[in-house]
C-alpha positions as MATLAB code, in Angstrom:
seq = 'XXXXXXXXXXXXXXXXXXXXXXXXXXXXXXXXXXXXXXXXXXXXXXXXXXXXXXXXXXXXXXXXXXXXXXXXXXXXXXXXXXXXXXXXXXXXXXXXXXXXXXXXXXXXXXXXXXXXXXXXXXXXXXXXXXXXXXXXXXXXXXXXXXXXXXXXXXXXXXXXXXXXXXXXXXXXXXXXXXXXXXXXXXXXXXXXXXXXXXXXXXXXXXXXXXXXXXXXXXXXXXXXXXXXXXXXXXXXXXXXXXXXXXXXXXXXXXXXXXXXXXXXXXXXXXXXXXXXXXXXXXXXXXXXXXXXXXXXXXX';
ca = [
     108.462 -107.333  -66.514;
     111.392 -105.450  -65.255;
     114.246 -104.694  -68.132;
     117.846 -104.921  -66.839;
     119.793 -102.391  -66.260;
     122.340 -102.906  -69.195;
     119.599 -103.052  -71.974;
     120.156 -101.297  -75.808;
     117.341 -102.830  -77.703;
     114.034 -104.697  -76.711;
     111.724 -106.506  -78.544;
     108.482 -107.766  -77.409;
     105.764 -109.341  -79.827;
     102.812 -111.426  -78.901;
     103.289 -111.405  -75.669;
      99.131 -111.517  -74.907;
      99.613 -111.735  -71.196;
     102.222 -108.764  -70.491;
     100.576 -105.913  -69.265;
     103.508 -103.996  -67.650;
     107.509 -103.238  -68.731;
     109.710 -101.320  -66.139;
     113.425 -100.405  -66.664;
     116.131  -99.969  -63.722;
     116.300  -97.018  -62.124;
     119.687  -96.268  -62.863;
     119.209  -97.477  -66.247;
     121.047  -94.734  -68.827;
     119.594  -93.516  -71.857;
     116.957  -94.730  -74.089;
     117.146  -98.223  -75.685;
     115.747  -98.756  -78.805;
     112.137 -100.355  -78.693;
     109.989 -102.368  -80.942;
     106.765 -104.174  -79.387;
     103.484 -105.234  -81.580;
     100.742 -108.054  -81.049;
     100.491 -106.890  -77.384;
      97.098 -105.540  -76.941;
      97.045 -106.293  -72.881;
     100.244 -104.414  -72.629;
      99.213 -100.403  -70.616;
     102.660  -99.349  -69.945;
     105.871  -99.170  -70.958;
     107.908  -96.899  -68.392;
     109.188  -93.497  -70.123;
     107.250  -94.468  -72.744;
     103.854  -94.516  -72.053;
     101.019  -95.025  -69.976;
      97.517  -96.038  -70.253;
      94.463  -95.952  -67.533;
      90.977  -95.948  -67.318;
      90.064  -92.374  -66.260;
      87.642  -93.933  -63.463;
      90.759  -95.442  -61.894;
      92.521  -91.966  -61.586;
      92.717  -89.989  -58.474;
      90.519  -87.218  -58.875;
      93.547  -85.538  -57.227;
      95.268  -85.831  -60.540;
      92.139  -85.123  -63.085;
      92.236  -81.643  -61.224;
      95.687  -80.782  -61.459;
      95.422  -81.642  -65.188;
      92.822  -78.577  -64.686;
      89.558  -80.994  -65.602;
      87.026  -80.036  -63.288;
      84.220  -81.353  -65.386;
      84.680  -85.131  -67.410;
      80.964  -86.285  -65.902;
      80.151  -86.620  -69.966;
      83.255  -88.872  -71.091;
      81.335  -91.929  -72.785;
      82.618  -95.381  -74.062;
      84.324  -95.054  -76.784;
      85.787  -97.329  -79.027;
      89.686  -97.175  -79.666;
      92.279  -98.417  -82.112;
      96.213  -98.460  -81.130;
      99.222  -98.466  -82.572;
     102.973 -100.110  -81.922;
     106.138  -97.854  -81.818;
     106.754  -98.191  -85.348;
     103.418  -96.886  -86.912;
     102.029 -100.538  -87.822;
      98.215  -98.966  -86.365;
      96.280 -101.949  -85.282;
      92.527 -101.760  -86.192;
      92.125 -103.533  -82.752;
      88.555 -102.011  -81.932;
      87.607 -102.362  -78.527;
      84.942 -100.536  -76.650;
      86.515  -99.348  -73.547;
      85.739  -97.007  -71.046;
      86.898  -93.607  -71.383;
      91.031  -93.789  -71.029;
      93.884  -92.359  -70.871;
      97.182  -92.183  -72.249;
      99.914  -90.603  -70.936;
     102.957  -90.157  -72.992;
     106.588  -87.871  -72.244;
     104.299  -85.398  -70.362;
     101.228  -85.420  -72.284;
      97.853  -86.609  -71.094;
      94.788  -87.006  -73.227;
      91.689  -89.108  -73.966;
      89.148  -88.897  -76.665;
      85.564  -88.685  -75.836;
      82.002  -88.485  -78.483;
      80.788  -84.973  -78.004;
      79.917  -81.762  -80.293;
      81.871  -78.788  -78.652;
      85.430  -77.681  -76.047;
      83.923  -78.100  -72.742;
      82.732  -74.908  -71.097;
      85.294  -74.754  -68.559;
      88.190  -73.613  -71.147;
      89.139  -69.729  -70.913;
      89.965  -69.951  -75.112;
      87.828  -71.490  -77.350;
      87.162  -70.566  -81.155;
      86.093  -71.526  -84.308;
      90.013  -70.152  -85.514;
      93.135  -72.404  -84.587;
      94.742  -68.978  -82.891;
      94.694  -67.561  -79.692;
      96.431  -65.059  -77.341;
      96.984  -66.049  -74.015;
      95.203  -63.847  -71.355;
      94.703  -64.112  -67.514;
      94.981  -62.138  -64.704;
      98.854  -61.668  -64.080;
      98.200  -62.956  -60.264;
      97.462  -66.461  -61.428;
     101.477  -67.139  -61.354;
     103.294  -69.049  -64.095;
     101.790  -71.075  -66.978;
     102.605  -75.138  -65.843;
     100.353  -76.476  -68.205;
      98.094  -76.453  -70.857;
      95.102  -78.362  -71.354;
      94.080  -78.153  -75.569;
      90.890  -79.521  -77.023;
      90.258  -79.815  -80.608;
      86.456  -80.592  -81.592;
      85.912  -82.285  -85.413;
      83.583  -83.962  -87.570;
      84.234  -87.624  -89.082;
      81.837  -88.067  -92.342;
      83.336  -91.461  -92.920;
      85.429  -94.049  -91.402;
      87.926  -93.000  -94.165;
      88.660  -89.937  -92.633;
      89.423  -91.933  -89.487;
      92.807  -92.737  -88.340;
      96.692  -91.588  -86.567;
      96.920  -87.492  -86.991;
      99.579  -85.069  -85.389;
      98.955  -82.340  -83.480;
     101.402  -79.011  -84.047;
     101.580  -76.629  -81.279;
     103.412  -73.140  -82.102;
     104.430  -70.297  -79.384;
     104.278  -67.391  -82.359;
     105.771  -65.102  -79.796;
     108.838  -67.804  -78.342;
     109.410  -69.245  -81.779;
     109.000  -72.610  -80.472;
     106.902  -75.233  -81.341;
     105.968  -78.967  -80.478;
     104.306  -81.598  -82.464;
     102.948  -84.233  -81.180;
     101.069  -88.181  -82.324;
      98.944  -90.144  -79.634;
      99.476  -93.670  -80.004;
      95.868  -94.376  -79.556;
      93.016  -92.807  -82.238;
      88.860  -93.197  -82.121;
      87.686  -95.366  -84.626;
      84.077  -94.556  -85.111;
      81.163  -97.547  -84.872;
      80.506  -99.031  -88.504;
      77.211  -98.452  -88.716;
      77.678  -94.375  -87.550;
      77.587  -93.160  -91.037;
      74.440  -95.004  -92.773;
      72.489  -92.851  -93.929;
      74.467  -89.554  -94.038;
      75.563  -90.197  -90.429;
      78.602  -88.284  -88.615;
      80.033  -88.443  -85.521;
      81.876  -85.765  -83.250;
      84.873  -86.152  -81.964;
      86.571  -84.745  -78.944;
      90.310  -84.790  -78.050;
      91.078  -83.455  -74.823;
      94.628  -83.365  -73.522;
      97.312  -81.452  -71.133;
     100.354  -80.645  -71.990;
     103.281  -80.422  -68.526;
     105.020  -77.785  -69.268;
     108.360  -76.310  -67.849;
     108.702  -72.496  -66.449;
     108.657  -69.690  -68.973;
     107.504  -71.471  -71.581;
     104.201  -70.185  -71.984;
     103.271  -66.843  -70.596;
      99.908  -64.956  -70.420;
     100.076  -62.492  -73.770;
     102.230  -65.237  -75.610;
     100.417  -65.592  -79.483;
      99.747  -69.353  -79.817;
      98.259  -71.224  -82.969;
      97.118  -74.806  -83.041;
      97.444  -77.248  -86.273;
      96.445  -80.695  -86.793;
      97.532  -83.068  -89.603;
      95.576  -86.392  -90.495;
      98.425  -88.772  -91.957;
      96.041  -90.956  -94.179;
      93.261  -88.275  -94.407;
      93.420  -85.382  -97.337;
      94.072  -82.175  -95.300;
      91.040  -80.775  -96.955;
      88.913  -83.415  -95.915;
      90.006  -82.522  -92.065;
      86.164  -81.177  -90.567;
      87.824  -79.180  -87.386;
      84.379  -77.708  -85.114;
      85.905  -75.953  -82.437;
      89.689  -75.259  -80.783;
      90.152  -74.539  -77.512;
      93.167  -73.743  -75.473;
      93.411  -73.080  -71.560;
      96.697  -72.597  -69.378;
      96.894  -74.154  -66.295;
      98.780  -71.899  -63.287;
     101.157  -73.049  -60.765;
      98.831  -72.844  -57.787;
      99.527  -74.987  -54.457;
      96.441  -73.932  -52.996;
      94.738  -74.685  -56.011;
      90.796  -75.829  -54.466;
      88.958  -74.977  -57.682;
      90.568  -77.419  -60.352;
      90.984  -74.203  -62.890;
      94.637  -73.655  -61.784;
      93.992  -69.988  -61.256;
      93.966  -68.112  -58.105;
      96.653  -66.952  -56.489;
      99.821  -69.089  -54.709;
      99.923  -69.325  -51.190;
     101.608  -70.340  -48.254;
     101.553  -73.545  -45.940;
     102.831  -77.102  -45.294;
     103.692  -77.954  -49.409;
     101.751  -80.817  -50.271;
     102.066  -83.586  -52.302;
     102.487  -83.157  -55.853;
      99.254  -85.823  -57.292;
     102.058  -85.960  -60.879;
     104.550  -86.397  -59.275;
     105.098  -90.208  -60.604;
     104.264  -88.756  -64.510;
     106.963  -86.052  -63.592;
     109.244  -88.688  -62.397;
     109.676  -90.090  -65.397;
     112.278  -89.266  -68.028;
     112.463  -87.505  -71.114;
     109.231  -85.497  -70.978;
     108.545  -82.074  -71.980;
     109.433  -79.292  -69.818;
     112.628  -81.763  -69.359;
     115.393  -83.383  -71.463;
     114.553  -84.507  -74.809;
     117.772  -84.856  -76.037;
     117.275  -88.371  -76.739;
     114.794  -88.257  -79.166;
     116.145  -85.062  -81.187;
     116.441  -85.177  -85.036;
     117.814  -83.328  -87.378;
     114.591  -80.961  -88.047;
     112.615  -81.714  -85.282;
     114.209  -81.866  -81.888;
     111.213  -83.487  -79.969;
     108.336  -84.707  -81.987;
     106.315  -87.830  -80.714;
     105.603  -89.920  -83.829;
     104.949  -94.115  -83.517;
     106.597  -94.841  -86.953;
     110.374  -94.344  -85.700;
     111.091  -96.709  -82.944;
     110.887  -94.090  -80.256;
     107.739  -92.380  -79.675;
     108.053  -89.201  -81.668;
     107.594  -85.739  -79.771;
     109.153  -82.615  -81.296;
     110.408  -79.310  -80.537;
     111.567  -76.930  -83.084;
];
């Protein structure tokens, strides 16, 4: 479905076939958005995005920096509509991803960061460090590791990210969230959980010595209930000759090539870009799926 071009609100509920919304290009600003009972629906443009990560170009998995995803398992997933009514709609699907306002992730069953991460820590806090010819930070890729004891303890969380040194922060919550199996925690059972994403963002941001601490809030879960393994935190360099999926190395020359994000750049009102729309009063960019915008902030 294509929206026209002079849209302000749009609806959409139990639409079972609809699988795809687009707006105009010249459409202006953001129009307010409600959608629910639409669990065939995988994008909304500026909104979000969701693939399986076997149908992405590998050329895109390694400018996210993930050189390694052979582990990713089936997992099974709940979702949520733009206004924070979360849908127990379990489905086992194969491992996907969401891409929302310039941030990628995807959840995975596993017990530690992978290996290929240049930070990774029991503590949520890290200093940047890398060789100073890598070039500027475009990215970063965060993992956070944790233990589920229960299906209580299950369920929508935010992630906080803070640049100590900038005195900036985002915060950040994924419209999609594991939901363990039912039968995972007989007898004493837990499961692992892995969340995996990269953040795009824009130039000077991040840079290597920068002080950075990670934080993660469970909305329906007691805080000290919250089991968190293992952080891990890993920048991602602006690199054109980039052969080795780590984003390091130094830039070179040559016949530019094609950027494999450039369609999740394209869109509007990511990070590294114009968030202006979604500012509030405390937050000026905080992704959240109760408000009827997806709720991203920077403060």
């Amino acid at each position: 479905m294509c929206a026209p071009i002079q849209l302000n609100h749009l609806e959409i509920d139990s639409c079972q076939s609809l699988e795809k919304v687009t707006f105009h290009p010249e459409l202006s600003g953001v129009p307010t958005l409600y959608y629910a009972n639409v669990f065939a629906l995988t994008e909304i443009k500026y909104r979000f995005r969701i693939q399986a990560l076997s149908e992405i170009y590998e050329e895109v998995l390694r400018s996210l920096g993930w050189i390694n995803i052979a582990y990713l398992n089936h997992c099974p997933f709940s979702m949520a509509n733009c206004v924070g009514v979360y849908k127990l709609e379990r489905r086992i699907l194969p491992a996907q991803m969401l891409y929302e306002h310039g941030i990628f992730s995807t959840y995975l069953q596993g017990k530690e960061v992978p290996e290929w991460f240049t930070h990774r820590s029991s503590r949520s806090s890290f200093t940047l460090q890398s060789p100073p010819e890598n070039g500027w930070i475009k990215g970063i890729n965060v993992c956070i590791v944790r233990t589920i004891s229960s299906m209580k303890e299950a369920g929508p969380w935010s992630i906080y990210i803070m640049n100590l040194t900038k005195n900036s922060s985002w915060a950040y919550t994924p419209m999609m969230y594991l939901v363990p199996e039912e039968d995972a925690f007989e007898d004493g059972g837990e499961v692992d959980e892995v969340w995996l994403s990269h953040w795009m963002f824009g130039k000077n941001e991040f840079e290597d010595g920068d002080q950075v601490t990670i934080y993660i809030n469970f909305i329906y879960v007691n805080k000290y209930d919250v089991k968190v393994r293992e952080y891990g935190i890993s920048p991602v360099y602006d690199d054109d000759d980039d052969d080795d999926g780590s984003g390091g190395g130094g830039g070179g020359g040559g016949k530019q090539k094609e950027d494999p994000l450039g369609y999740y750049k394209s869109w509007k009102y990511i990070i590294g870009g114009d968030l202006s729309a979604f500012a509030f009063e405390d937050f000026s960019s905080h992704y959240c799926h109760y408000s009827l915008y997806p709720w991203l902030s920077i403060y």
